[in-house]
C-alpha positions in Angstrom: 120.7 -2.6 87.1 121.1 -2.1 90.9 118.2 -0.1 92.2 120.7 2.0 93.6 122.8 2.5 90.3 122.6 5.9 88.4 124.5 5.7 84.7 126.7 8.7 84.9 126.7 10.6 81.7 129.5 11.9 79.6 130.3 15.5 79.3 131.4 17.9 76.6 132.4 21.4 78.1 130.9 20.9 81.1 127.3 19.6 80.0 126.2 16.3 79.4 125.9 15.0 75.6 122.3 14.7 74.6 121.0 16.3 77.6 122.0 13.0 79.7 120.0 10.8 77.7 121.2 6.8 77.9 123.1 5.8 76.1 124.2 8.2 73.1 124.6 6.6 69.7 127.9 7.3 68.4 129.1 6.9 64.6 132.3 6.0 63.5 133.9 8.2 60.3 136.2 5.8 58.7 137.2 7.8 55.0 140.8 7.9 53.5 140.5 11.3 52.2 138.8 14.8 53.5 136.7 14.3 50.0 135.9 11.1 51.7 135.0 12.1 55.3 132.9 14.8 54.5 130.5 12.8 52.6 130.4 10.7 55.2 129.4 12.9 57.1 126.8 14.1 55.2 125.2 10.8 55.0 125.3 10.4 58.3 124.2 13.7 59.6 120.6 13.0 59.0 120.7 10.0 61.2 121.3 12.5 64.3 124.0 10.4 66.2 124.9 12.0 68.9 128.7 11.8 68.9 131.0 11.8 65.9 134.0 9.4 66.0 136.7 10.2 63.7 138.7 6.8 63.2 141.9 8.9 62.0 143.9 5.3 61.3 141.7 5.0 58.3 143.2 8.7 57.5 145.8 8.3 54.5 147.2 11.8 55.7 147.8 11.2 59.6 151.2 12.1 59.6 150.0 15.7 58.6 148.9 17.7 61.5 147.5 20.6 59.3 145.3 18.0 56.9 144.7 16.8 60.7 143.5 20.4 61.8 141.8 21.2 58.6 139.8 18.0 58.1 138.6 18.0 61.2 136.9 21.8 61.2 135.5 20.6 57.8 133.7 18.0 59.7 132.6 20.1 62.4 131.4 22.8 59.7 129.3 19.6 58.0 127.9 17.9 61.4 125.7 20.5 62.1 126.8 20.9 66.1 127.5 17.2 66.3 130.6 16.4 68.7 133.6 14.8 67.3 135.8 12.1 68.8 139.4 12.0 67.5 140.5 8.4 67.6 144.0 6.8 66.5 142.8 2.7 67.4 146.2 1.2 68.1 146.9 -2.2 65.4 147.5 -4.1 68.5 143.9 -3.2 69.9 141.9 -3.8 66.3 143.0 -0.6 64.6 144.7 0.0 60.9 148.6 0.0 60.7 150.0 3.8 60.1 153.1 4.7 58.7 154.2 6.9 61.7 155.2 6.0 64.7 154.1 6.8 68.1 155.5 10.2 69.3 154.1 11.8 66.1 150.7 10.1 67.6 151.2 11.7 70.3 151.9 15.0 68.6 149.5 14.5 66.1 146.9 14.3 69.0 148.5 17.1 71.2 148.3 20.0 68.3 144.5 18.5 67.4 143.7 19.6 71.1 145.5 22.9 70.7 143.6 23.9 67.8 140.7 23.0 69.8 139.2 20.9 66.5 137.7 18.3 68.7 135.7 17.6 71.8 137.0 14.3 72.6 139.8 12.1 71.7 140.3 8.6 72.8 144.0 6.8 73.7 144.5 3.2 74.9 145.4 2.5 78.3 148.4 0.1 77.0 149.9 2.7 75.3 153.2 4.2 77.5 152.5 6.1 80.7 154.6 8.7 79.1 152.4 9.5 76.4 149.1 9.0 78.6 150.2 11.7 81.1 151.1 14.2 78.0 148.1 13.5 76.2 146.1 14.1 79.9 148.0 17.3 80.3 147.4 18.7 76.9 143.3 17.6 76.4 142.7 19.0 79.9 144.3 22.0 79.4 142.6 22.8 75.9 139.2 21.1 78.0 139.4 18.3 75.5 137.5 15.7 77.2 139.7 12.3 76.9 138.9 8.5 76.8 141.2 6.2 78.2 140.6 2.6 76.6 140.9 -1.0 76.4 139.9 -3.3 73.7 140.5 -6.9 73.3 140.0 -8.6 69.8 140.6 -12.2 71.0 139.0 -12.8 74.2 136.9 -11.6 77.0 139.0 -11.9 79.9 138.2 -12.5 83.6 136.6 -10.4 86.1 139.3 -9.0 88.0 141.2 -8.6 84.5 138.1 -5.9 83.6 138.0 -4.5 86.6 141.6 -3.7 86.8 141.1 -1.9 83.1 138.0 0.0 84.1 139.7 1.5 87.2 143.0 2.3 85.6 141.4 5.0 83.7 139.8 6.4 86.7 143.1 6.6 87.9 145.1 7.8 85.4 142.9 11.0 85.2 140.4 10.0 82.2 137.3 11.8 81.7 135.4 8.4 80.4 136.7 4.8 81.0 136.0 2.4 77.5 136.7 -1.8 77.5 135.5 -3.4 74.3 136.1 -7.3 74.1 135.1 -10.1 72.0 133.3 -13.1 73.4 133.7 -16.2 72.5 130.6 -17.7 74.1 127.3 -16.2 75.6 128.6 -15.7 78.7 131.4 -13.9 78.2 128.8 -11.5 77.1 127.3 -11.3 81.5 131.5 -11.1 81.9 131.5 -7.8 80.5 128.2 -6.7 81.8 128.5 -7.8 85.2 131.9 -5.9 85.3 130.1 -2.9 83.6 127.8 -2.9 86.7 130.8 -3.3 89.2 132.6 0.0 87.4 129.4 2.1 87.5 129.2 1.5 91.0 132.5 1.9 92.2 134.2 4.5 90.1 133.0 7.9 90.0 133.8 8.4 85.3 131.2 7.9 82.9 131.8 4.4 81.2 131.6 3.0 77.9 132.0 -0.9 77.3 130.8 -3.4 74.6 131.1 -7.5 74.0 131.8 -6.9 70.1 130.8 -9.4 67.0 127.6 -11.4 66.7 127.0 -12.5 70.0 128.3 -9.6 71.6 125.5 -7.5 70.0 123.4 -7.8 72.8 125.6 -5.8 74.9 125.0 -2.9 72.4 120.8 -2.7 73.0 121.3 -3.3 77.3 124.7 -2.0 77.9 123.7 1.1 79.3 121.2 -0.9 81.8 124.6 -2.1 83.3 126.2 1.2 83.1 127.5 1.9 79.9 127.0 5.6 78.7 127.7 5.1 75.2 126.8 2.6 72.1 128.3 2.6 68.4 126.3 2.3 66.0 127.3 2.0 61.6 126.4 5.5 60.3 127.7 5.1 56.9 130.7 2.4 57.3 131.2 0.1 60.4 134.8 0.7 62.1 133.8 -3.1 64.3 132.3 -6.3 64.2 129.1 -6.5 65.4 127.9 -2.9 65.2 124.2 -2.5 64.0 122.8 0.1 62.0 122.2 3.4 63.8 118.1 3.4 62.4 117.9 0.1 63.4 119.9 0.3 67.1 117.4 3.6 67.9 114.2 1.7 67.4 115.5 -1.0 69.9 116.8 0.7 72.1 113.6 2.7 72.5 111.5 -0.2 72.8 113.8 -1.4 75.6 113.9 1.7 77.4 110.5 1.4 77.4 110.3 -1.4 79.0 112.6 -1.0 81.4 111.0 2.3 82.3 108.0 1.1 82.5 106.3 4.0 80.4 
């Protein structure tokens, strides 16, 4: 970290999630069913995350903006004042296939925001501008913070590649900037970090970014030492390769920050 870098935090509503802290621990909720979801979140609950993140391509009944609306305020009634991220992870980008295509996404999304049912939702930066501009419109105007995002399954690509995703979201209007990629050796893993640390400096959005799978776990303990404002962490069920348990992930990270902090 630069001695110059501050990691900007990610806000809900105008404040920053867990008072600013670095990074927050965020869950992934990956249930078929409501039934499903809420125990979930009941397991997970105790674990304090600080960030729910509703994987709704897991959700059998996606297509069904009320089973939409009402799931999610029975998971906001069970997480105890825990945030909730609504995210639809595109197949292309490592997500689950739906049966509907994507305008109903995109409307799916738009009356989640109306009802106000979330905090957050997250929407890939590959998807049409069309659709990224309408789904800007609608979450600001319901102040439904939105990630704009990037994820590569296959390969970590190069520098100027990552740069190019990071700033995109900055200027498309997003509220956070996410790029998730998969090494294929160690350093790959300084790829994505390094490029972290260039985004921090240069843009003015909270980040989120992660080298997934085994090697790429790393990147999940030090991320936010580049930058990164966020980690994911398996609550109940792990919606990626290479996430680590969220007990697990809080003891590191609070050995690290330790050390880094010097206290």
């Amino acid at each position: 970290m630069s001695s110059t870098q501050v990691v900007k935090a990610i806000h809900i509503h105008g404040k920053p999630l867990a008072e600013g802290r670095m990074p927050i621990i965020i869950t992934p909720l990956v249930g078929a069913t409501r039934a499903a979801i809420v125990d979930e979140v009941a397991a997970i609950v105790p674990k304090n995350p600080d960030l729910l993140e509703w994987r709704i391509d897991f959700f059998a009944a996606i297509g069904d903006s009320a089973a939409v609306i009402a799931t999610a305020q029975a998971i906001r009634a069970a997480a105890g004042g825990i945030p909730v991220l609504l995210t639809r992870r595109n197949v292309s980008e490592g997500g689950t296939p739906i049966a509907i295509d994507e305008a109903a996404v995109v409307a799916m999304y738009s009356a989640a925001c109306a009802a106000r049912c979330v905090e957050m939702i997250d929407y890939e930066l590959s998807n049409p501008a069309v659709h990224l501009e309408q789904l800007r419109k609608v979450s600001a105007a319901n102040d439904i913070s939105m990630i704009m995002s990037y994820h590569n399954f296959a390969l970590t690509p190069d520098a100027a590649t990552l740069d190019s995703k990071f700033s995109a979201a900055q200027r498309l209007g997003a509220d956070v900037a996410k790029v998730a990629v998969m090494p294929k050796t160690p350093p790959d893993v300084l790829t994505l970090l390094a490029a972290t640390d260039r985004a921090s400096q240069a843009l003015g959005i909270p980040l989120i970014s992660m080298s997934m799978g085994g090697i790429g776990s790393l990147s999940r303990i030090v991320g936010w030492i580049y930058g990164s404002a966020a980690t994911f962490a398996v609550g109940k069920s792990s919606s990626a390769p290479g996430q680590i348990a969220i007990e697990e992930l809080r003891s590191v990270l609070a050995t690290v920050r330790q050390a880094v902090n010097g206290a």
